[in-house]
N, C-alpha and C positions, 0 to 999 in steps of 0.2 A: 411476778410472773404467774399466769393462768400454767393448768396442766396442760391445757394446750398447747404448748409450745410447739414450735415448729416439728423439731425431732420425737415430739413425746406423742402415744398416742394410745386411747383406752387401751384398746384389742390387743393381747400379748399371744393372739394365738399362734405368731411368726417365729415365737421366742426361739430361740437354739438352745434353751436350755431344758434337760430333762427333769420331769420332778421330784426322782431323788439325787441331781444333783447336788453336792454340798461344796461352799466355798473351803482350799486346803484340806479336801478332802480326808487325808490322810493323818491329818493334827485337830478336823474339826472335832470339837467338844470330849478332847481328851485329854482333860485335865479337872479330875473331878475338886467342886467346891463345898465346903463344908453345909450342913442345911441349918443347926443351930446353934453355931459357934458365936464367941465373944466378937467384936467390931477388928480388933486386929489379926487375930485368926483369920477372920472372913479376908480383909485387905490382902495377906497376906498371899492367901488362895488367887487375888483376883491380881496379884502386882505380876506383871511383867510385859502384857501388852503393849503398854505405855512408854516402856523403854527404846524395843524396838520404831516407836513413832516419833520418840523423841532426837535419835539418833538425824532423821533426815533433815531438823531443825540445827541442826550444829555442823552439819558436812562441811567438806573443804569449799563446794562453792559459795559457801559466807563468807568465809574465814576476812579473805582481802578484804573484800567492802566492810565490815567489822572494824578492823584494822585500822583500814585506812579512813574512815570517819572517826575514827580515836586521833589518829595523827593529825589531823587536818581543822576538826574543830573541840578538840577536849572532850569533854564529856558531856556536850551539845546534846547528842541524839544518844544518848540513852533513854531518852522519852520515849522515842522512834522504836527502840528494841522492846521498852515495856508491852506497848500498845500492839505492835505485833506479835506478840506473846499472847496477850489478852484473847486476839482473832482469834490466834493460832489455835486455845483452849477453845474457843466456842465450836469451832469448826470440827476439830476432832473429836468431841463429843457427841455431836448430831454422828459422825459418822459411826462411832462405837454404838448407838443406841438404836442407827436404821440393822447393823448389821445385829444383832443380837435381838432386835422384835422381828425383822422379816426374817431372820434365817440366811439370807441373801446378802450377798458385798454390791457394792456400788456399781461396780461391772455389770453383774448380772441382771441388775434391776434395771442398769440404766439400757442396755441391750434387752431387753423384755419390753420395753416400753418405747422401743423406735421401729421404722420401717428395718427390710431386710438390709437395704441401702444406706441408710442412714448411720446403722448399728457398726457398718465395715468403716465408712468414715470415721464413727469417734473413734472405732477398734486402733485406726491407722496415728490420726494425731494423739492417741494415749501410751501407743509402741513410741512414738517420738519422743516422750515425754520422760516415758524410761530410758531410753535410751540418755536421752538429756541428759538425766539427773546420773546416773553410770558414767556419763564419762569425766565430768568433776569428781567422782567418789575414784576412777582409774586413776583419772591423771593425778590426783593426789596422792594416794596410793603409792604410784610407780616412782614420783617424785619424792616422796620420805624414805621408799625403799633406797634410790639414790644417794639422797644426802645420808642416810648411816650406812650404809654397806659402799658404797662408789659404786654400786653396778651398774649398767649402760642404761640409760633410760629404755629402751625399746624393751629389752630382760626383761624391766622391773613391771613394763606394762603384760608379759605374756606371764610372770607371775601372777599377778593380780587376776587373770584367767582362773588359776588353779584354786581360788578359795570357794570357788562353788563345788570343789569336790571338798574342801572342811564342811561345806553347808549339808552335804549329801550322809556326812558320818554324824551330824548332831541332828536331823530329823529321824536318825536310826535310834538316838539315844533316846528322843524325847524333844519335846519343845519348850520342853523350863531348863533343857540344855543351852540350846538357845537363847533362850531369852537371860539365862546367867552369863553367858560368852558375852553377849551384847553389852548389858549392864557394867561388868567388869572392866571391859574397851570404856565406856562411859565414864567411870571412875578414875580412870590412869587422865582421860582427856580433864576432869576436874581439876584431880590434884595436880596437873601440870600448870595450867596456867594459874590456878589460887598459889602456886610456890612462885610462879614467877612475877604477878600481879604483890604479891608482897614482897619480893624484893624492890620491885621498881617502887613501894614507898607512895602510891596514889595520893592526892587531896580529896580527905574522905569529905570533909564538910563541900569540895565544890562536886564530887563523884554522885552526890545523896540529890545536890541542888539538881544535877543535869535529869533529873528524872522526871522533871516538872517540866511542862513543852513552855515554847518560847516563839513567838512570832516571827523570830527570826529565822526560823526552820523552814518557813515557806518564803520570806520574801528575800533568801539572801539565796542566789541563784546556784552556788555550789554545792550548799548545805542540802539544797533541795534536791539536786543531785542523788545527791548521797544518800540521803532519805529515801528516795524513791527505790533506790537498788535495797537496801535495806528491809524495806515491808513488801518492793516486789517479789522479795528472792526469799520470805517465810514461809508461806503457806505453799506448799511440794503437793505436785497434784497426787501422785505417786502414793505420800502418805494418807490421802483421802481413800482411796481403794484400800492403802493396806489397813487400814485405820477400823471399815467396816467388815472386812475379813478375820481376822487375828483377834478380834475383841470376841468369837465365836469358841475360839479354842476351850472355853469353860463349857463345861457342860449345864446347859439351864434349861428348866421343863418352860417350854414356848406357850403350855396352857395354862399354862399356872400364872395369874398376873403380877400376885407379889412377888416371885420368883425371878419375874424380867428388871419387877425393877428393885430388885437387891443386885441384878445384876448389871444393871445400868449405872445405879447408884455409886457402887466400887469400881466399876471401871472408868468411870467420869470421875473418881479420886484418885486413881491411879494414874490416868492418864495428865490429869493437872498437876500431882507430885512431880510428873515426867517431863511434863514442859516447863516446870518452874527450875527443874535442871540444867534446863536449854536454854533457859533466861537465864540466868546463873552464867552458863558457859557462854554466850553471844554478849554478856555484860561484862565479862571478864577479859574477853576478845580487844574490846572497844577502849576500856580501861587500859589495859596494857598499851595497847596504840598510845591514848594519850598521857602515860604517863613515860615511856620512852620515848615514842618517837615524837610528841608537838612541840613543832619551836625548832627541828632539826634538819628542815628541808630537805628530808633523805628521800629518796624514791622506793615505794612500799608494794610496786605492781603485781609481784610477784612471789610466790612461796621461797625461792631461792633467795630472794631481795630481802626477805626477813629474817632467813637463815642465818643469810650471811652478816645483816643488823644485829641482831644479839650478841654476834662475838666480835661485834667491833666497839672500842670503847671511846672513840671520837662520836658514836650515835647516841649509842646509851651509856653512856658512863664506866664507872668504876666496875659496877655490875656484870659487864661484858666477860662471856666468857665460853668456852666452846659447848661447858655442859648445859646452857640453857638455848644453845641453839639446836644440840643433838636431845633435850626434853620438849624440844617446840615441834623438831623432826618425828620425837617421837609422837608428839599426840597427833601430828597430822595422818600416818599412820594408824594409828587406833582409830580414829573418825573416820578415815576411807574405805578401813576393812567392816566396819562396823554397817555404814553404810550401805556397803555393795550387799552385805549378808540381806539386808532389809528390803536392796532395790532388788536382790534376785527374784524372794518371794513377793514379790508385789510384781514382776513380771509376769509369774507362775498366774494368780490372781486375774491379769488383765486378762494373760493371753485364754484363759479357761470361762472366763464371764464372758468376753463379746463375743469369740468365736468358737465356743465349744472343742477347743482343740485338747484332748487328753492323750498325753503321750506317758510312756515311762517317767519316772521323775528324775531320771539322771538324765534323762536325755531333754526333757524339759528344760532343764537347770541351767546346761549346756551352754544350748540355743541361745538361750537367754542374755547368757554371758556372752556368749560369741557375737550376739548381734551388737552388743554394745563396744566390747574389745576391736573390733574389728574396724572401725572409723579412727579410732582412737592409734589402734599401730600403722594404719596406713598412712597418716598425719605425718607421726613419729618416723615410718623410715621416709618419706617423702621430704624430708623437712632435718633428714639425719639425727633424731635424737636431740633438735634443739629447743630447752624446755621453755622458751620465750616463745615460740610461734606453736607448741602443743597448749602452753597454757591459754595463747589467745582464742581454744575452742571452747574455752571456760564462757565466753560472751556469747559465743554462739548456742552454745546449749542453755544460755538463760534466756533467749529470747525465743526457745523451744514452750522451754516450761512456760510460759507466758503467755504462748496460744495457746497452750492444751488449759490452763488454769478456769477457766469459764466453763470449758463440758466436763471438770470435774464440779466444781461447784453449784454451778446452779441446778442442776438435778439434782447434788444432794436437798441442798435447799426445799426444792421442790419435791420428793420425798418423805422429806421428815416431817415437811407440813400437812401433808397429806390425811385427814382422818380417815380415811378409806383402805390406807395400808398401813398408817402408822396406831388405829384405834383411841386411845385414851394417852398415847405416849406422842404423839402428834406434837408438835413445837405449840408452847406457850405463844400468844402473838407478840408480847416484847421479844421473846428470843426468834421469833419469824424474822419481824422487821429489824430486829440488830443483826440477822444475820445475815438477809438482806443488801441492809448497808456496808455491812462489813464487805461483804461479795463486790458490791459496787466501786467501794474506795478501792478492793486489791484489783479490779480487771481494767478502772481508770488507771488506777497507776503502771500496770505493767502495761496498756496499750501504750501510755508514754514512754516510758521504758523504750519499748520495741521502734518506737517512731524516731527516740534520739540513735538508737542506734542503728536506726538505716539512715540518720543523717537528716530527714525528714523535719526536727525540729530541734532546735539548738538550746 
């Protein structure tokens, strides 16, 4: 792609952005980093970014497809989950490294560089996009709140409402509040499924083989399926904006060249300790599927349909038992709230890059929250609280993510390559053209994606 692209264009004298705007304003570059501290001292300054971007790689809208390609074909596509992990790393790095040389998030750059018209367009399919990714992180949310408490499902979604006022009490404290709340949520979702991936007893020697691709992943028509939903449903455009936002919150002198890239340097290690988390946890997902449930012809559609698989011992065996269905409840839980904390600020993000809109921040948060709650309880009482016809907006909002995925990425792309704004930190041309291609396999595959599920191609 030339910079010419349709939407792109030199002249940013249209921008809506003022020039001491700052992305999160309020958190930008306060979190001072050591100047000549030891290599883990320094990490240790730069660690927490990474978490919050790793969280939107393990949300509830995986989970099933995860799951249910464990069940279905063993430990097949765990190839499928590496590789998507791999993107996953390349992409989020370009984005930490545009936001921390130009000062600017993906939003803002990418609305600087379109018509007036143009900028309200992406402004519109990028709101979709959160919105999307908010109401998998709801409806899971509201659904774990359920299964441990019995509360009504419709409650448990206006609860889920209420965590953008926890969000509003930890940007008071600080944003390594934050990012320690996140991390911690992170950890409970590990050690849940590592306790129950080891009781179910895996075959490690065939678990290690599935990681090696297999021809049969594209020519066997289910697998590929499943695949597709797999690496469609990695790369969160959501996390691309927040990715080059939040990687800011260090403070780093922008004149200073070796200073960008000490701080490039730890945040692209940060952030790959963080996704090799999320591969961790999306391998664990997959595993568990097939070490429970393949061979059991159980029906896996559903977060209640797994719930209620754990503590039956005609599925999984011996093992069945009510505490690993109320620890399965629980990390879905930890993953949802964890989530919405990361989608809120990353709505905050959009809405302030395309269209200049600065409000109060409680009332920002709000919005935010409201615009996505709001589809999500109208579903709920329209449909009485039943969690099989709220969770089928689980497909609807992936086939969301899936248009907006392209006017996230290809302007980062196009950005990062840039010598013009990127200077000396501009992409290598292997890492142009891998990232490129990368771009191209994830928007081929989710236009598939989108085509089976209008029916369009079988």
């Amino acid at each position: 792609m030339e910079r010419g692209h349709s939407f792109m264009k030199e002249n940013n004298k249209e921008s809506q952005i003022t020039e001491g705007s700052k992305s999160l304003d309020e958190v930008n570059g306060s979190i001072q980093v050591p100047d000549n501290a030891g290599f883990w001292r320094t990490l240790a300054a730069y660690t927490g970014p990474g978490v919050l971007i790793a969280v939107g790689y393990m949300d509830p809208g995986n989970w099933i497809t995860s799951i249910a390609g464990g069940a279905q074909f063993k430990y097949k596509l765990l190839s499928v989950v590496m590789i998507s992990s791999l993107i996953a790393m390349l992409l989020q790095s370009m984005a930490a490294k545009l936001g921390i040389v130009t000062g600017k998030d993906l939003a803002q750059l990418t609305r600087e560089h379109t018509s007036k018209w143009g900028g309200i367009v992406l402004w519109v399919i990028t709101e979709l996009a959160i919105m999307a990714t908010d109401i998998a992180e709801i409806i899971g949310s509201a659904i774990a709140i359920k299964l441990l408490f019995n509360i009504p499902l419709i409650v448990g979604i206006i609860i889920t409402a209420a965590d953008v006022l926890i969000l509003l009490l930890l940007m008071r404290l600080g944003f390594r509040k934050i990012e320690a709340i996140v991390a911690t949520l992170v950890v409970v979702i590990l050690a849940v499924f590592l306790y129950e991936v080891a009781l179910a007893q895996p075959n490690i020697k065939q678990m290690f083989e599935g990681y090696v691709p297999t021809k049969e992943i594209i020519t066997n028509k289910s697998m590929l399926y499943l695949t597709l939903g797999i690496v469609g449903a990695t790369v969160m455009p959501h996390d691309l904006f927040l990715g080059s936002s939040i990687s800011q919150t260090r403070a780093v002198d922008r004149q200073n060249e070796k200073a960008l890239a000490k701080a490039i340097k730890f945040t692209t290690i940060d952030s790959n300790i963080q996704l090799t988390i999320a591969f961790v946890v999306n391998s664990l997902l997959l595993v568990l599927g097939a070490a429970l449930f393949f061979g059991t012809d159980s029906t896996l559609g559903r977060f209640v349909d797994l719930f209620n698989s754990l503590n039956n011992p005609q599925i999984v065996g011996a093992i069945a038992s009510p505490m690993l269905s109320m620890l399965f409840a629980v990390a879905l839980l930890s993953s949802g709230q964890s989530s919405t904390i990361t989608g809120t600020l990353a709505g905050q993000i959009i809405m302030e890059g395309f269209i200049n809109l600065h409000m109060p921040m409680w009332a920002q948060r709000l919005l935010t929250r409201l615009i996505s709650v709001t589809p999500v309880l109208a579903f709920a009482i329209y449909y009485h609280g039943n969690e099989a016809k709220i969770e089928d907006l689980l497909t609807f909002s992936q086939v969301f993510l899936s248009v907006a995925l392209p006017f996230a990425v290809v302007p980062l792309v196009i950005f990062t390559s840039d010598k013009k704004l990127m200077g000396k930190f501009a992409n290598h041309a292997w890492v142009k053209w891998s990232a490129w291609t990368a771009s191209a396999v994830l928007i081929a595959l989710n236009i598939y994606l989108i085509l089976q599920t209008l029916g369009v191609v079988k």
